[in-house]
PDB file of N, CA, C and O in Angstrom:
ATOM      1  N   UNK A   1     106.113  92.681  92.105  1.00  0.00           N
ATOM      2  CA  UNK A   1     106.139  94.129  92.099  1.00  0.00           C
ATOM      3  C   UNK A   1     106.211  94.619  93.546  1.00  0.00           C
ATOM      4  O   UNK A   1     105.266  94.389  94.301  1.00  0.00           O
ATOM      5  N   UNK A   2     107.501  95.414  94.045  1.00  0.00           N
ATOM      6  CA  UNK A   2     107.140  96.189  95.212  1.00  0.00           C
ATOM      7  C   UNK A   2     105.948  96.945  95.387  1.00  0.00           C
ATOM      8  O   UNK A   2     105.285  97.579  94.566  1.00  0.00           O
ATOM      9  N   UNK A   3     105.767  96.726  96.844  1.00  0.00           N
ATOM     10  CA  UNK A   3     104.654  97.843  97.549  1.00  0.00           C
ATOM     11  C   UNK A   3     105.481  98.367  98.712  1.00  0.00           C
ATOM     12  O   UNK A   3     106.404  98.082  99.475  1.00  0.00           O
ATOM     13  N   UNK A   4     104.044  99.888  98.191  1.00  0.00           N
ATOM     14  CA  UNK A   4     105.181 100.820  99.357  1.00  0.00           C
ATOM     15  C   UNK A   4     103.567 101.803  99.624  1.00  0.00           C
ATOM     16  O   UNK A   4     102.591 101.959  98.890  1.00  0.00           O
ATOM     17  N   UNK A   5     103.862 102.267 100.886  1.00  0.00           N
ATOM     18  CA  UNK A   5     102.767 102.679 101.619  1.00  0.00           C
ATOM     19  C   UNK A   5     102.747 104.236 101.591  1.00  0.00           C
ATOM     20  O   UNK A   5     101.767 104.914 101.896  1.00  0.00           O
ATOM     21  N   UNK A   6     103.772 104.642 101.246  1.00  0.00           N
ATOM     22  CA  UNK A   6     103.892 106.329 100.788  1.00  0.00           C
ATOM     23  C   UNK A   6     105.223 106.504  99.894  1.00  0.00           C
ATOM     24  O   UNK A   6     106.406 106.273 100.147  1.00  0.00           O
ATOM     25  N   UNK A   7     104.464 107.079  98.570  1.00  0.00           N
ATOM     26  CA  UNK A   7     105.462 107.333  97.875  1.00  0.00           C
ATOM     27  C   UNK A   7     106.076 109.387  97.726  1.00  0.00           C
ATOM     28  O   UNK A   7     105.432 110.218  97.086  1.00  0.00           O
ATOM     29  N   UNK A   8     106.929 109.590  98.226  1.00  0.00           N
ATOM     30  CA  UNK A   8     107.466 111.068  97.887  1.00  0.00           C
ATOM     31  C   UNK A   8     108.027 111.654  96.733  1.00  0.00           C
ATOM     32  O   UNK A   8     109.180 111.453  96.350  1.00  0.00           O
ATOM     33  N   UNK A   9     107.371 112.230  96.300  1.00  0.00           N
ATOM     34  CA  UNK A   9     108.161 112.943  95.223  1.00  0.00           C
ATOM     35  C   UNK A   9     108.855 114.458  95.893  1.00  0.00           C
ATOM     36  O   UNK A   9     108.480 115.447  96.522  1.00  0.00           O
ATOM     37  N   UNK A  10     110.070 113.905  95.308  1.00  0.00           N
ATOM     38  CA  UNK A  10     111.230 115.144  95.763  1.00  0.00           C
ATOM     39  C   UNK A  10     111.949 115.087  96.878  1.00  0.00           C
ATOM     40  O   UNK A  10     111.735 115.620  97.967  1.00  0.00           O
ATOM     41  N   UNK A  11     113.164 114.129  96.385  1.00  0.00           N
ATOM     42  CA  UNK A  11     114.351 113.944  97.551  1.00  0.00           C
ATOM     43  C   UNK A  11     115.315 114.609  98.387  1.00  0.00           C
ATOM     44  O   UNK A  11     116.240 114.239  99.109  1.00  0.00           O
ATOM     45  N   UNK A  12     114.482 116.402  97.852  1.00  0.00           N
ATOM     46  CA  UNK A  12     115.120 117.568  98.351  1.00  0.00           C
ATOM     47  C   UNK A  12     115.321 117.258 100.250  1.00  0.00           C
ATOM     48  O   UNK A  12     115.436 116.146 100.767  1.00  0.00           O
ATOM     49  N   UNK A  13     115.311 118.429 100.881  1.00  0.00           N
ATOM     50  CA  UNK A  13     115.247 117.956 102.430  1.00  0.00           C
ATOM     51  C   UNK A  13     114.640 118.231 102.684  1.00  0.00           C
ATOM     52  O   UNK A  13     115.035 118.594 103.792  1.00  0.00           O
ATOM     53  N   UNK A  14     113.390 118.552 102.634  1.00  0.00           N
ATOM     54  CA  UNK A  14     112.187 118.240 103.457  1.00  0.00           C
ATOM     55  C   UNK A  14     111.218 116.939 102.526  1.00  0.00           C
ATOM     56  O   UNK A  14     110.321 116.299 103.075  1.00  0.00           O
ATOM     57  N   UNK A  15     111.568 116.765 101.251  1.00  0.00           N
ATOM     58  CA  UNK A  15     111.136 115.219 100.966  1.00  0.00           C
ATOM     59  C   UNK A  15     112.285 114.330 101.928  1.00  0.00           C
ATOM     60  O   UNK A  15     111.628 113.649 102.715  1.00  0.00           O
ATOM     61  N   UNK A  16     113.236 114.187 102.058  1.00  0.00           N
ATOM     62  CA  UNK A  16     114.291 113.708 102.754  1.00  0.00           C
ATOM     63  C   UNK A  16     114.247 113.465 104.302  1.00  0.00           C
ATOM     64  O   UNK A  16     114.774 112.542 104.923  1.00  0.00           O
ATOM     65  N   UNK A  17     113.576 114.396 104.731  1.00  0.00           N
ATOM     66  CA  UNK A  17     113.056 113.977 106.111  1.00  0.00           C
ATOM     67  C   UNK A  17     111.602 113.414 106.248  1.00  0.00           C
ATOM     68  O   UNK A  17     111.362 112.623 107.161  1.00  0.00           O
ATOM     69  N   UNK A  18     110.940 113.673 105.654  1.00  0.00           N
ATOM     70  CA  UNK A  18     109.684 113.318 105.179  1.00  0.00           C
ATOM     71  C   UNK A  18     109.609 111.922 105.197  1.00  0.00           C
ATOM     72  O   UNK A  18     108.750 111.375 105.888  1.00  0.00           O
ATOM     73  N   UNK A  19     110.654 111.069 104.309  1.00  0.00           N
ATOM     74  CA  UNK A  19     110.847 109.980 104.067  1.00  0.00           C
ATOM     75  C   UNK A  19     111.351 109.369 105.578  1.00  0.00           C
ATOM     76  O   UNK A  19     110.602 108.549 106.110  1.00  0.00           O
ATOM     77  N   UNK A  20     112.651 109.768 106.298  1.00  0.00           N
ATOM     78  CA  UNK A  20     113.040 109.090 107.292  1.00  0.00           C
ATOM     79  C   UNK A  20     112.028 109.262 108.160  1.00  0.00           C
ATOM     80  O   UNK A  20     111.898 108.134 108.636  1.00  0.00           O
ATOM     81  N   UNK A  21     110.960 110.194 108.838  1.00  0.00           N
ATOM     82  CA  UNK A  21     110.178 109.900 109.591  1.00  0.00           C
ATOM     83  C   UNK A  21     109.566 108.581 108.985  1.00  0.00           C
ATOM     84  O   UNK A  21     109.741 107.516 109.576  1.00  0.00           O
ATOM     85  N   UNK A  22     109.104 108.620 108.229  1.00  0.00           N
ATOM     86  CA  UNK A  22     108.076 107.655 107.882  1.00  0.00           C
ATOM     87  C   UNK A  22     108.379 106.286 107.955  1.00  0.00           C
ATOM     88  O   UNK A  22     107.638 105.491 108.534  1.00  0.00           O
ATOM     89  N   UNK A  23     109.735 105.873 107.237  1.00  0.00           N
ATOM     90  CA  UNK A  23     110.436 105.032 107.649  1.00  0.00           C
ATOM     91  C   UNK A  23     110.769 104.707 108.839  1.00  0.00           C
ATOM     92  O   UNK A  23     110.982 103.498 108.929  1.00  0.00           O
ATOM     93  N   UNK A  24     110.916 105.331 109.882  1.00  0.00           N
ATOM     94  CA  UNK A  24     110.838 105.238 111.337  1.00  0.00           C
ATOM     95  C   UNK A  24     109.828 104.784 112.273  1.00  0.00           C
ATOM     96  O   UNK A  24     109.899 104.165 113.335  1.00  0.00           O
ATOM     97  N   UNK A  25     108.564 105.409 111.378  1.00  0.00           N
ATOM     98  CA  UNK A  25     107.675 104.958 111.957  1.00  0.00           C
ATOM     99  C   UNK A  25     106.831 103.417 110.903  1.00  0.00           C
ATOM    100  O   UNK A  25     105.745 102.873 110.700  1.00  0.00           O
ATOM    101  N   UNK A  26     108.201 103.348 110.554  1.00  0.00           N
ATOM    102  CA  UNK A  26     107.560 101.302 110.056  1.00  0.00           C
ATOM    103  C   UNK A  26     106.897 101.397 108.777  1.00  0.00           C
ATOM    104  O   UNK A  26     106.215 100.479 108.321  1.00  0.00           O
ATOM    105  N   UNK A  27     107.164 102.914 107.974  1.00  0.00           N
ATOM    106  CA  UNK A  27     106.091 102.417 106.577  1.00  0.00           C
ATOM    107  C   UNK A  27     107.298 102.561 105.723  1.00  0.00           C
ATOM    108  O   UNK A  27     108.351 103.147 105.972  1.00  0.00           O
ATOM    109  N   UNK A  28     106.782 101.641 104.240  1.00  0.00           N
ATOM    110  CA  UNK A  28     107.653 101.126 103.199  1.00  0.00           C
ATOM    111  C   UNK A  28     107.375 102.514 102.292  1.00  0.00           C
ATOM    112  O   UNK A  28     106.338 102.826 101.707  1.00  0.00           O
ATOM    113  N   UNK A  29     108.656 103.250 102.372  1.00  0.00           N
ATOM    114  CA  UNK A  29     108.723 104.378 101.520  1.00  0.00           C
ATOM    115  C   UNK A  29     109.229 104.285 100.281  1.00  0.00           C
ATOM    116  O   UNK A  29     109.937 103.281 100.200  1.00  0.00           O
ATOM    117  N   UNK A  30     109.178 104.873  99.315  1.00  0.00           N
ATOM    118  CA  UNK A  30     109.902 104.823  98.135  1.00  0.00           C
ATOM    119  C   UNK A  30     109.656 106.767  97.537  1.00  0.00           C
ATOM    120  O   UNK A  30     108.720 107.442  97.110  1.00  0.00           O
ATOM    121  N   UNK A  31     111.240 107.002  97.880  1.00  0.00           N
ATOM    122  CA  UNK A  31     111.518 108.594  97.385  1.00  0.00           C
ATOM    123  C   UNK A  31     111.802 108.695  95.724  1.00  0.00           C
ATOM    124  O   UNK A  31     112.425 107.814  95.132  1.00  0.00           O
ATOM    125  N   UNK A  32     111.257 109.892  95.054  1.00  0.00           N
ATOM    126  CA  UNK A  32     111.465 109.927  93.529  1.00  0.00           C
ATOM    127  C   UNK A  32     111.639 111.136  93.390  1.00  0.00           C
ATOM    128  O   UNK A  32     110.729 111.889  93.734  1.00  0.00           O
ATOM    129  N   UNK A  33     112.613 111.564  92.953  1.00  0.00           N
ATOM    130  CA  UNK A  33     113.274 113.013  92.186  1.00  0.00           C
ATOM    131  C   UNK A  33     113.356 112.770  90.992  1.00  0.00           C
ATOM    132  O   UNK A  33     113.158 111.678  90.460  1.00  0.00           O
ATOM    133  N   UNK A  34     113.754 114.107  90.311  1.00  0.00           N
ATOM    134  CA  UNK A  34     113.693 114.640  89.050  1.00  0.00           C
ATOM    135  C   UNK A  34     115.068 114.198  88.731  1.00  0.00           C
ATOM    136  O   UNK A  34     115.579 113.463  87.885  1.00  0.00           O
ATOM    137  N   UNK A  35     115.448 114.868  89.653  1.00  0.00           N
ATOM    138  CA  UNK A  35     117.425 114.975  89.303  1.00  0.00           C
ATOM    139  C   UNK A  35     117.991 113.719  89.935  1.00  0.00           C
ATOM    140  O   UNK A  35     117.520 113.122  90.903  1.00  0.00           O
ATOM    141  N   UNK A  36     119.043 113.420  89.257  1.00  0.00           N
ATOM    142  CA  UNK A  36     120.077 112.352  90.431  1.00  0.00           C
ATOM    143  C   UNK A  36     121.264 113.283  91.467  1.00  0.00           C
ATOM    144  O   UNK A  36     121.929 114.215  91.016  1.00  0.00           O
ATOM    145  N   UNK A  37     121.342 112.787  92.940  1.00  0.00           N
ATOM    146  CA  UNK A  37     121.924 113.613  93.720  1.00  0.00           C
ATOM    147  C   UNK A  37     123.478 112.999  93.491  1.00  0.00           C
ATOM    148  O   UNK A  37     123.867 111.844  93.319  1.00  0.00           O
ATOM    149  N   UNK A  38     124.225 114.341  93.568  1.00  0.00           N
ATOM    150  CA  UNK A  38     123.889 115.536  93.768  1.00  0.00           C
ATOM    151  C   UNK A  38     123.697 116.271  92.785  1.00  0.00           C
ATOM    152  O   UNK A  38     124.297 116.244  91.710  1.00  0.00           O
ATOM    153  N   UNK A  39     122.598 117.162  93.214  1.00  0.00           N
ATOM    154  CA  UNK A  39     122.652 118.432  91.566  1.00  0.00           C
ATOM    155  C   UNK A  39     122.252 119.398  91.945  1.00  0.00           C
ATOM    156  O   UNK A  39     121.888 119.367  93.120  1.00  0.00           O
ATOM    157  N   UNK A  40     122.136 120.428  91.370  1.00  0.00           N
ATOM    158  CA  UNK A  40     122.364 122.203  91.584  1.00  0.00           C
ATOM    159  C   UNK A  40     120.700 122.606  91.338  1.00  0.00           C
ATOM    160  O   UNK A  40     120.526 123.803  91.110  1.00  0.00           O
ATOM    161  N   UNK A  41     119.918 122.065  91.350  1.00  0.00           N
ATOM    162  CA  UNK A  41     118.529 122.486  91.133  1.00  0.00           C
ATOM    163  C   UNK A  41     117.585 122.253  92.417  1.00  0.00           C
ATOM    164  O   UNK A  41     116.382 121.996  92.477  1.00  0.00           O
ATOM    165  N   UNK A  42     118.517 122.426  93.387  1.00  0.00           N
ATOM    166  CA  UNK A  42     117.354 122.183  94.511  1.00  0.00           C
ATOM    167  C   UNK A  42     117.119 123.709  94.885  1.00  0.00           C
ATOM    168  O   UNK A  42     117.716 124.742  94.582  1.00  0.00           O
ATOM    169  N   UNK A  43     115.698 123.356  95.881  1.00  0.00           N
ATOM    170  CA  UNK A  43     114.658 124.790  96.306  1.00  0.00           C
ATOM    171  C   UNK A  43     115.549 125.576  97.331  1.00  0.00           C
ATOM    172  O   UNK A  43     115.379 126.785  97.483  1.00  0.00           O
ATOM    173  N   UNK A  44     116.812 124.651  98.262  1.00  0.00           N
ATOM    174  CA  UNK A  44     117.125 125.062  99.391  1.00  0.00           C
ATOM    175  C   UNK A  44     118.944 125.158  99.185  1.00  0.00           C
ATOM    176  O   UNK A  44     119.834 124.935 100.006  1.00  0.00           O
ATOM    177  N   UNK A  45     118.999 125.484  98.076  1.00  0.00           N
ATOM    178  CA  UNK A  45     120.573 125.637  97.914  1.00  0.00           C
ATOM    179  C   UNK A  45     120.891 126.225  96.405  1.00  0.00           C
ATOM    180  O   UNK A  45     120.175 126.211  95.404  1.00  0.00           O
ATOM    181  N   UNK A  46     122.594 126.890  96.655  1.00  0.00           N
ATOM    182  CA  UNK A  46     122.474 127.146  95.545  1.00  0.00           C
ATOM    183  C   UNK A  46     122.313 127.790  94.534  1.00  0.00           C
ATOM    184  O   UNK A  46     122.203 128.755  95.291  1.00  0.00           O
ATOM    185  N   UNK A  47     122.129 128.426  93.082  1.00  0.00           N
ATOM    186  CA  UNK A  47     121.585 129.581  92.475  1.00  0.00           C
ATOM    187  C   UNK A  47     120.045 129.357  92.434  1.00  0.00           C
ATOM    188  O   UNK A  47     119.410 130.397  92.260  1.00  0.00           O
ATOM    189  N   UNK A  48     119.409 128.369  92.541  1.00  0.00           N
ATOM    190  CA  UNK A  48     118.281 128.391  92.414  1.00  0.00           C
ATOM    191  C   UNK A  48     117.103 128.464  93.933  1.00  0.00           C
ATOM    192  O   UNK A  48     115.912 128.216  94.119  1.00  0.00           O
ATOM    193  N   UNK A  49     118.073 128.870  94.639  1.00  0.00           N
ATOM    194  CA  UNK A  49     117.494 128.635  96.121  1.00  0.00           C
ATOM    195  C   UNK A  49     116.581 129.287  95.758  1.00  0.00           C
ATOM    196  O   UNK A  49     116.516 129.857  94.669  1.00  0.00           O
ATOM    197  N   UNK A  50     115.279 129.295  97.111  1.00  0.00           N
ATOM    198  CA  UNK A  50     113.837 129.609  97.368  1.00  0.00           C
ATOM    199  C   UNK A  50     114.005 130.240  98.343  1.00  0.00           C
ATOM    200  O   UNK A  50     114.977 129.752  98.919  1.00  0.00           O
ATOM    201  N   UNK A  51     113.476 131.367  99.082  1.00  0.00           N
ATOM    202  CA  UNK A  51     113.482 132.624 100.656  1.00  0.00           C
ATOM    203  C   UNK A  51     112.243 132.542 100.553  1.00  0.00           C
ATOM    204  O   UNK A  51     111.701 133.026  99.559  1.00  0.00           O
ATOM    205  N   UNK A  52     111.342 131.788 101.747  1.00  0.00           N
ATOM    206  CA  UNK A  52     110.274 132.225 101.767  1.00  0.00           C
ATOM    207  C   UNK A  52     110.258 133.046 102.853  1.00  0.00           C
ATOM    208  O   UNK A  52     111.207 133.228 103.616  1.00  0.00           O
ATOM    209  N   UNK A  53     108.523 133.840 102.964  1.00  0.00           N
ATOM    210  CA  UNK A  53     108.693 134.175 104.035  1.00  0.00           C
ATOM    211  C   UNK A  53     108.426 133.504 105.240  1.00  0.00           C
ATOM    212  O   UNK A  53     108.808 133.944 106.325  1.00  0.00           O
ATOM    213  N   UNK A  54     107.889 132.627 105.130  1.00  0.00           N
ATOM    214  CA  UNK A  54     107.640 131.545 106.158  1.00  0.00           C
ATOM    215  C   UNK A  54     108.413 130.466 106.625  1.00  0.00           C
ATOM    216  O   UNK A  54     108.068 129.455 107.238  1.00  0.00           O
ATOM    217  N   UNK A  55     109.788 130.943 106.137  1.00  0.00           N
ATOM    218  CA  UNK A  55     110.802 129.684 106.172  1.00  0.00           C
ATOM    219  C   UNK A  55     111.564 129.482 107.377  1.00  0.00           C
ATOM    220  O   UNK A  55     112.290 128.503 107.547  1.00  0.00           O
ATOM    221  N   UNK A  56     111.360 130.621 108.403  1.00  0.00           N
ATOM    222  CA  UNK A  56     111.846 130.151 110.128  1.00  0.00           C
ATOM    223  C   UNK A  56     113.095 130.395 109.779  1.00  0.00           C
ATOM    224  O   UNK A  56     113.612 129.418 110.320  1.00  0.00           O
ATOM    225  N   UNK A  57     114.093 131.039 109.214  1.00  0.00           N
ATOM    226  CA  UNK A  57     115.263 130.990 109.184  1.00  0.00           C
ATOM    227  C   UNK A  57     116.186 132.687 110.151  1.00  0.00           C
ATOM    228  O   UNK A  57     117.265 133.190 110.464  1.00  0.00           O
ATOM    229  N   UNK A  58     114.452 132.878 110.201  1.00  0.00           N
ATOM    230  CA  UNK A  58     115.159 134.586 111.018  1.00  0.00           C
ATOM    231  C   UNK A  58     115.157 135.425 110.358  1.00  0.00           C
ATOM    232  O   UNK A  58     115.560 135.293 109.202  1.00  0.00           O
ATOM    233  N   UNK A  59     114.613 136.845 110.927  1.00  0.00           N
ATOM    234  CA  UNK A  59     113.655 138.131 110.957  1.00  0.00           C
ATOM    235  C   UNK A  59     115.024 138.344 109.682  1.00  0.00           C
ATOM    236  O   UNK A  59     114.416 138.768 108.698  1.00  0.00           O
ATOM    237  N   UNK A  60     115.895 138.281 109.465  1.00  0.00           N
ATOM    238  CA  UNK A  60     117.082 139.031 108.132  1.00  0.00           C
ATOM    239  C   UNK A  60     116.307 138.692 106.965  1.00  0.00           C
ATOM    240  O   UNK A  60     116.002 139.632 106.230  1.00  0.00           O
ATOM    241  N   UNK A  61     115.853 137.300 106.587  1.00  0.00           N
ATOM    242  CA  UNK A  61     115.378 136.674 105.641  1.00  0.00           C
ATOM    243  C   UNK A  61     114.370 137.174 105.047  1.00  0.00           C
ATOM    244  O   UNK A  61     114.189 137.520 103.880  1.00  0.00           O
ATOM    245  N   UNK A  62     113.640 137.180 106.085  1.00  0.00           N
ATOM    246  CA  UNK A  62     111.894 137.895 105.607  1.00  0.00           C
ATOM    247  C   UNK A  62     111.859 138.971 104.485  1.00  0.00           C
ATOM    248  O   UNK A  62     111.448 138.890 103.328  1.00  0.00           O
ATOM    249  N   UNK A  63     112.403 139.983 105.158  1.00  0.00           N
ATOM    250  CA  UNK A  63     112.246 141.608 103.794  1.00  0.00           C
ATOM    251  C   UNK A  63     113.173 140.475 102.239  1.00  0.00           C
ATOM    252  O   UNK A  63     112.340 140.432 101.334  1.00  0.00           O
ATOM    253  N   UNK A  64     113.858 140.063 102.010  1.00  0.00           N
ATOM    254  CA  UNK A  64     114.776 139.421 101.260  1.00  0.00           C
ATOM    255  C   UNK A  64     113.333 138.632 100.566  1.00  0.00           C
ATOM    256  O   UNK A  64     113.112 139.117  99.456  1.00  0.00           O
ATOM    257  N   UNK A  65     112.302 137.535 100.953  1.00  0.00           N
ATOM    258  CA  UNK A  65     111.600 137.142 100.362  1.00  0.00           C
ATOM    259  C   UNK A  65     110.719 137.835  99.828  1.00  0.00           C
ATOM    260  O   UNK A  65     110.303 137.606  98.692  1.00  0.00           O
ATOM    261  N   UNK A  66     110.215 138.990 100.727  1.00  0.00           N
ATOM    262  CA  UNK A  66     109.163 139.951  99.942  1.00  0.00           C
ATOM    263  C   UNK A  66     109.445 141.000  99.219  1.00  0.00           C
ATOM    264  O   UNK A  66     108.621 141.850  98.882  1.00  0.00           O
ATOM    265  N   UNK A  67     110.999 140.996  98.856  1.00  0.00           N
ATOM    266  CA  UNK A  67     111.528 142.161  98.008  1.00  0.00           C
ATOM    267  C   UNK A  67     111.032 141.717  96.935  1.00  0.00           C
ATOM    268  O   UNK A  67     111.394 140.581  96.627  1.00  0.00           O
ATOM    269  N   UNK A  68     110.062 142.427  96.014  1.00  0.00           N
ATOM    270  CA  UNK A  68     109.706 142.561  94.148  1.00  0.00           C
ATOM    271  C   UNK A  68     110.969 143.036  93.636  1.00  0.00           C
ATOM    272  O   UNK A  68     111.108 143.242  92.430  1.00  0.00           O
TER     273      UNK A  68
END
């Protein structure tokens, strides 16, 4: 049975970088999504995208996440 020293759920891109740091820094990762890539249900693309307000993408974005 493999061993792995951090497992991620969600191969989106920030599970996706998540993983290559870690891997970089020498640990045995193993990434797990819902979906097989590519597919239309991620947080950061897409019809289903996510605007937070905390997402660093620039002052346009912000009112856009906190619009009700």
């Amino acid at each position: 049975m493999p061993h792995y020293d951090v497992i991620v759920i969600g191969c989106g891109a920030v599970g996706s970088a998540a993983m290559l740091h870690l891997a970089k820094a020498g640990r045995r990762v193993l990434g797990i999504d819902r979906f097989q890539p590519p597919h239309r249900f991620g947080s950061t693309h897409g019809e289903t995208r996510i605007t937070r307000a905390a997402i660093g993408e620039g002052v346009d974005y912000t009112p856009l996440a906190r619009r009700w």
